[in-house]
C-alpha positions as CSV (number, residue, x, y, z in Angstrom):
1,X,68.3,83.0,143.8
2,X,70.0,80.6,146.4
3,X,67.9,77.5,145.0
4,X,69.0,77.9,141.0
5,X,72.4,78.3,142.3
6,X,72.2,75.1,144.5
7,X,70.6,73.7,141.6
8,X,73.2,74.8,139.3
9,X,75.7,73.5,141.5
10,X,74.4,69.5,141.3
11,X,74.1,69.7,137.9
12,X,77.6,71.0,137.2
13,X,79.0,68.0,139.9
14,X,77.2,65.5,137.8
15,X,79.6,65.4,135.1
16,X,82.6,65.9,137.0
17,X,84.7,63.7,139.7
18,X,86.0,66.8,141.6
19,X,85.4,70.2,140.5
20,X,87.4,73.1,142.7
21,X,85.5,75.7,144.5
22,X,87.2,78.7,143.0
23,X,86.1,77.1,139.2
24,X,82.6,76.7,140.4
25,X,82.4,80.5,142.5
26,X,83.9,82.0,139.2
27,X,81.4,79.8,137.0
28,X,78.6,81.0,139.6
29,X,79.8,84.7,140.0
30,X,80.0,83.8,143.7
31,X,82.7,83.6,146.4
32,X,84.3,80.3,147.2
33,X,83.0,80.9,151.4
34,X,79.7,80.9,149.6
35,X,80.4,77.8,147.5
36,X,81.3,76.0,150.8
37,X,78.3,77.2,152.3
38,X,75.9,75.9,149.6
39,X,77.4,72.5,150.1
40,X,77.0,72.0,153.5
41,X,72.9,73.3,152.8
42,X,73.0,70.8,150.3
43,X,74.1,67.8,152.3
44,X,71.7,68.8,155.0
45,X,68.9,68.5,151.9
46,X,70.2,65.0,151.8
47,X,72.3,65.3,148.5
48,X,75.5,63.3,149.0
49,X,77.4,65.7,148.1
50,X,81.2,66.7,149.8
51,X,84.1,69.0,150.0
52,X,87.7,68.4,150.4
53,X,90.2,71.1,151.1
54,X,93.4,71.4,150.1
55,X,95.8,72.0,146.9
56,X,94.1,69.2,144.9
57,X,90.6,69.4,146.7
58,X,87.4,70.9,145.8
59,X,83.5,69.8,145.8
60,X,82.3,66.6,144.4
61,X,79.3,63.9,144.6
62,X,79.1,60.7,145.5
63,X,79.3,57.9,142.4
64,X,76.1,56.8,141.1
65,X,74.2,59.7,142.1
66,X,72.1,61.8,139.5
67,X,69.1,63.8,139.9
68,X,66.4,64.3,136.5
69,X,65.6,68.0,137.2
70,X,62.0,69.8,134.6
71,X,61.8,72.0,137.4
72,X,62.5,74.8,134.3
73,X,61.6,78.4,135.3
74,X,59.8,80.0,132.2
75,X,62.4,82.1,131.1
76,X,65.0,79.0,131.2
77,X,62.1,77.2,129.3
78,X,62.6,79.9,126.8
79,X,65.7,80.6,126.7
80,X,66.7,76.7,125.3
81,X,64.4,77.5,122.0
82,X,65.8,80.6,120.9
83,X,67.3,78.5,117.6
84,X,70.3,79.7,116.3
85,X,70.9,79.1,112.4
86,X,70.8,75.3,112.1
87,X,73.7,76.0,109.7
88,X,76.5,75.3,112.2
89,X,74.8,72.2,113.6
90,X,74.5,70.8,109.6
91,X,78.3,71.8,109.1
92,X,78.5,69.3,112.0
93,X,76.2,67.0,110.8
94,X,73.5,67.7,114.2
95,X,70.9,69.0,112.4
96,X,68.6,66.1,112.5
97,X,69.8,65.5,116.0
98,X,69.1,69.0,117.5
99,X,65.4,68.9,116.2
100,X,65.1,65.4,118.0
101,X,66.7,67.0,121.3
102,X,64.2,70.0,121.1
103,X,60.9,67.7,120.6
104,X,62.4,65.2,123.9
105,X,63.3,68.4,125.7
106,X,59.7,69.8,124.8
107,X,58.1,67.1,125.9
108,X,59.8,66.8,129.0
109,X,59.0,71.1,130.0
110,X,56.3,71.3,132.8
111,X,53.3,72.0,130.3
112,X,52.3,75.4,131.7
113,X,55.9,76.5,130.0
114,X,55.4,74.3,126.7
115,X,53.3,78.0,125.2
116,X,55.8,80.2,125.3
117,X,58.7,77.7,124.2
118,X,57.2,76.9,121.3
119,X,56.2,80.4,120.6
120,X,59.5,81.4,121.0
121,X,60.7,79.0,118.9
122,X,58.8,80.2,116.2
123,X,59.4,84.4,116.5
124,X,63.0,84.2,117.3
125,X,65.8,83.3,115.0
126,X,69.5,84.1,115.3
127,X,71.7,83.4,112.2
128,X,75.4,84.6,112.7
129,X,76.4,84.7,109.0
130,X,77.0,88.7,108.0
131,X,75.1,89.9,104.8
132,X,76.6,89.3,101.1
133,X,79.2,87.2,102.8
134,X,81.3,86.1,100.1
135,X,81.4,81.7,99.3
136,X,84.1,80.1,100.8
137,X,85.4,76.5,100.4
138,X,83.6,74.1,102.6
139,X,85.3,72.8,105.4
140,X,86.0,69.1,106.3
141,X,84.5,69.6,109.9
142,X,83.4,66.2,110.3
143,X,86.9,65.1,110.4
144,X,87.8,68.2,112.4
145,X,85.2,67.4,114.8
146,X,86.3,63.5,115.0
147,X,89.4,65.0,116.3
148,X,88.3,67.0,119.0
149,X,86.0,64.6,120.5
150,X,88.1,61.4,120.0
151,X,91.3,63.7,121.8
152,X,93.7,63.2,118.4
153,X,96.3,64.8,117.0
154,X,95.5,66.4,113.6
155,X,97.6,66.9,110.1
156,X,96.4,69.7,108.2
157,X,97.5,71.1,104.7
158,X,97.2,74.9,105.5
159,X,96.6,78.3,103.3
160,X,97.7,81.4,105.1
161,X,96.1,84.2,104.4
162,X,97.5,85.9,100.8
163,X,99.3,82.8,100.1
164,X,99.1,80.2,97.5
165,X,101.5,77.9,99.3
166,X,100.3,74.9,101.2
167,X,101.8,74.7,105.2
168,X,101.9,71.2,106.5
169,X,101.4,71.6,110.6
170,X,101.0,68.4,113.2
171,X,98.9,69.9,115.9
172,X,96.5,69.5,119.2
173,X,93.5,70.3,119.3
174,X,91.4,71.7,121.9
175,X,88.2,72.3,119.5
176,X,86.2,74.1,117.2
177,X,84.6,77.9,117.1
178,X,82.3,78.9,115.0
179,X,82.7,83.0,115.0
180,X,80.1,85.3,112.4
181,X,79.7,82.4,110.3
182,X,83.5,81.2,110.4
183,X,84.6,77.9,111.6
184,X,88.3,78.2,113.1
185,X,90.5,74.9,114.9
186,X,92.4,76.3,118.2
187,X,95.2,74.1,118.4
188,X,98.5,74.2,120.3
189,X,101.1,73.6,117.1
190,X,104.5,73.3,119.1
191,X,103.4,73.7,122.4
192,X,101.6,77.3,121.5
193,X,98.5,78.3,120.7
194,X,97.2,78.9,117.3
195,X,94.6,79.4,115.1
196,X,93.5,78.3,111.8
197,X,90.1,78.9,109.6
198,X,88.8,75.6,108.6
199,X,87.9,76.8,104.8
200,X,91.8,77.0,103.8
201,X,92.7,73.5,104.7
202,X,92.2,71.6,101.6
203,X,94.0,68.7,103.7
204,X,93.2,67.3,107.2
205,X,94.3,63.7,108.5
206,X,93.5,62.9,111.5
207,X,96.5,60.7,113.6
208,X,96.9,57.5,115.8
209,X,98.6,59.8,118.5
210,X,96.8,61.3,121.3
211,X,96.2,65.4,121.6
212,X,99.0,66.9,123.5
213,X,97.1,69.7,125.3
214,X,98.6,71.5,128.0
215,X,97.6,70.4,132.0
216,X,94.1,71.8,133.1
217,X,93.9,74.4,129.7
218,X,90.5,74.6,128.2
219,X,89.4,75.8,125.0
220,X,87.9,78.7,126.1
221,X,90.8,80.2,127.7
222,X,92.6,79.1,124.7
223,X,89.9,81.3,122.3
224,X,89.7,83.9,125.1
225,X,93.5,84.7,124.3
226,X,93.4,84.1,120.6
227,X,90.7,86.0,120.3
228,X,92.6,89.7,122.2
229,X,95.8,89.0,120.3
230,X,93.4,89.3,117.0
231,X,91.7,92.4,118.4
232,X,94.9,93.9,119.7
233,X,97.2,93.8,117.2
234,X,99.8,96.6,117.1
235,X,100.8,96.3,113.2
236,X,97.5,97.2,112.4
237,X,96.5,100.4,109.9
238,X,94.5,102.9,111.9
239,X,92.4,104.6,109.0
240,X,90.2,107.8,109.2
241,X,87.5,108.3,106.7
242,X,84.6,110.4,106.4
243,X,81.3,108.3,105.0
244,X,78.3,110.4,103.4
245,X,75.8,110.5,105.7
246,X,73.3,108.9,103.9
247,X,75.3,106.0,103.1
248,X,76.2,105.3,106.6
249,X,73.9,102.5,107.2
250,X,75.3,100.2,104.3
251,X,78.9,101.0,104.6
252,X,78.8,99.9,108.1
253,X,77.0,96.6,106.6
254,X,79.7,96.1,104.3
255,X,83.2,97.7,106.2
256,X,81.8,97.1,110.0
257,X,83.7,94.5,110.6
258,X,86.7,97.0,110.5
259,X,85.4,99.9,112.8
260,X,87.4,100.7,115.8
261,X,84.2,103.0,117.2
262,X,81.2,104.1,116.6
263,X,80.5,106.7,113.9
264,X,80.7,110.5,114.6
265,X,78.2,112.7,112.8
266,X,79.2,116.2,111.8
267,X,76.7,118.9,110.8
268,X,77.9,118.6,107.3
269,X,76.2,115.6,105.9
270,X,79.0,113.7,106.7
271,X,79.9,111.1,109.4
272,X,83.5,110.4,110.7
273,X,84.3,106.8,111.1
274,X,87.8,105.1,112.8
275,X,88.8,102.1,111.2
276,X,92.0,99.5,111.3
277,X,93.5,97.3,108.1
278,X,95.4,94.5,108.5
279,X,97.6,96.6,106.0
280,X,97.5,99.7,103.9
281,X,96.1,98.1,100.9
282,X,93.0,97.1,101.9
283,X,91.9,100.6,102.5
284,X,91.2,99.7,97.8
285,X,87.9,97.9,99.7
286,X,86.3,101.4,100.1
287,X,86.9,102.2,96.0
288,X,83.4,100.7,95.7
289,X,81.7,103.7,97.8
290,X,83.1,105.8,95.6
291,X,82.8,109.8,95.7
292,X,80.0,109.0,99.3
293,X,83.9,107.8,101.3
294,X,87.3,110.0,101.4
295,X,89.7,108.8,103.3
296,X,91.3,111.7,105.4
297,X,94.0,109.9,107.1
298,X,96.9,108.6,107.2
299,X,98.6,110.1,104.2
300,X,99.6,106.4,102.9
301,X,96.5,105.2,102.9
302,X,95.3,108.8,100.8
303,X,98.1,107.8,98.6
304,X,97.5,104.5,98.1
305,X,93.5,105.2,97.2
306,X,95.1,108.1,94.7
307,X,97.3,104.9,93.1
308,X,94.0,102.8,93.1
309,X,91.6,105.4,91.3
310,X,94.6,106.1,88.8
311,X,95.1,102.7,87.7
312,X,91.2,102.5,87.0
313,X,91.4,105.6,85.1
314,X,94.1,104.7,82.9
315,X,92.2,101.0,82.5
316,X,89.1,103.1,80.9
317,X,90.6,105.8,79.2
């Protein structure tokens, strides 16, 4: 609707000096005509609001000007108390302060709404961690996060990944992601972006020096790229298996986060399921299936579960 949008549009200008047109028609899922449009039907509302063309222009309002909107539709009313897992705001340290947000924000909802957001807040949960997820280390995100927000440079003692060596990296950061119960720092470390899991840096200093981020680059076109190079990695294992059907259901709890596709069933009592390894000896995480999973394909990754069940054997006999 034209009047969320136009709404949408104030709010947005509120925290901003000059915000471009194509930013907010993208942010919008409009054109920038449309954009230009909007603002003149907002100046003739009488919102001071203006536009200025050019290679550094775009749409702004004048200083001082802010607008206190409850005018909450009841799906919007909804939508702010479906509570995710008020893990990630603890990690933070915002637990206490998102329940005193959600009681102002309450109080402030036109009160035929208040119903239904407080029903909702109490039928729907979302919590991102994946089942049996195995304990980790626990971060130092309150230093992580007094980087990010005070715009400093970090020093961080880093584990890679099947390493027991410690990596010492200067970086900048442009902020924090928490992803299926993972909290990860997107940093540029050189001048390039990178990405690190918070639980395997056992050291983190934060500097005098100021983040050196590069011009008008956000974090979530930072994550956005970060986040296909994961997915799209070429050195991958592509591994075929063939799951017993009625096992399906817990080995995609357990291995889903490795499925390239969804499952095919056969006729046979078996399903056929795609799935990629970082490398060919990981495919030893579906020993614990035992005889309900046999991998079909490639023949390395055959081999290397024949290797596996042989060196069990021999540890029993």
């Amino acid at each position: 609707m034209k009047f969320d949008r136009l709404l949408s549009i104030v709010l947005l200008l509120q925290h901003r000096d000059l915000v471009p047109a194509k930013e907010l028609a993208e942010r919008l899922e409009v054109s920038p005509r449309t954009i230009y449009r909007d603002v003149e039907a907002l100046s003739a509302a009488g919102v001071p609001v203006y536009a200025e063309r050019g290679k550094h222009g775009g749409v702004g309002l004048l200083a001082g000007f802010r607008t206190d909107v409850t005018g909450l539709t009841t799906d919007e009313a909804r939508a702010l108390f479906v509570l995710a897992s008020r893990s990630a705001h603890s990690a933070l340290g915002l637990d206490r302060a998102l329940s005193s947000a959600l009681r102002k924000v309450m109080a402030a909802l036109p009160a035929p709404h208040r119903p239904a957001a407080e029903l909702t807040s109490r039928r729907i949960l979302v919590d991102p961690d994946r089942w049996m997820a195995p304990s980790r280390a626990e971060p130092d995100l309150e230093t992580l996060h007094t980087a990010v927000l005070t715009d400093r440079r970090l020093r961080i003692r880093y584990r890679h990944s099947g390493s027991t060596e410690l990596a010492t990296y200067t970086v900048d950061p442009y902020g924090l992601v928490a992803k299926a119960g993972v909290w990860y720092l997107v940093a540029d470390h050189r001048g390039r972006p990178r990405l690190f899991r918070a639980d395997r840096m056992p050291g983190v200093t934060v500097t005098a020096a100021e983040a050196r981020r590069r011009e008008g680059v956000e974090l979530q076109e930072v994550w956005d790229d970060l986040r296909r190079r994961v997915e799209d990695r070429n050195d991958e294992v592509r591994v075929s298996v063939r799951v017993l059907a009625a096992r399906l259901d817990m080995f995609t709890r357990i291995a889903g986060g490795y499925f390239t596709g969804t499952p095919v069933a056969g006729g046979d009592g078996w399903a056929r399921v795609e799935l990629a390894y970082p490398l060919v000896g990981a495919v030893r995480q579906l020993l614990q299936f035992g005889p309900d999973v046999e991998v079909m394909e490639p023949p390395e990754a055959r081999a290397e579960m024949a290797r596996a069940a042989a060196e069990i054997s021999a540890r029993y006999t």
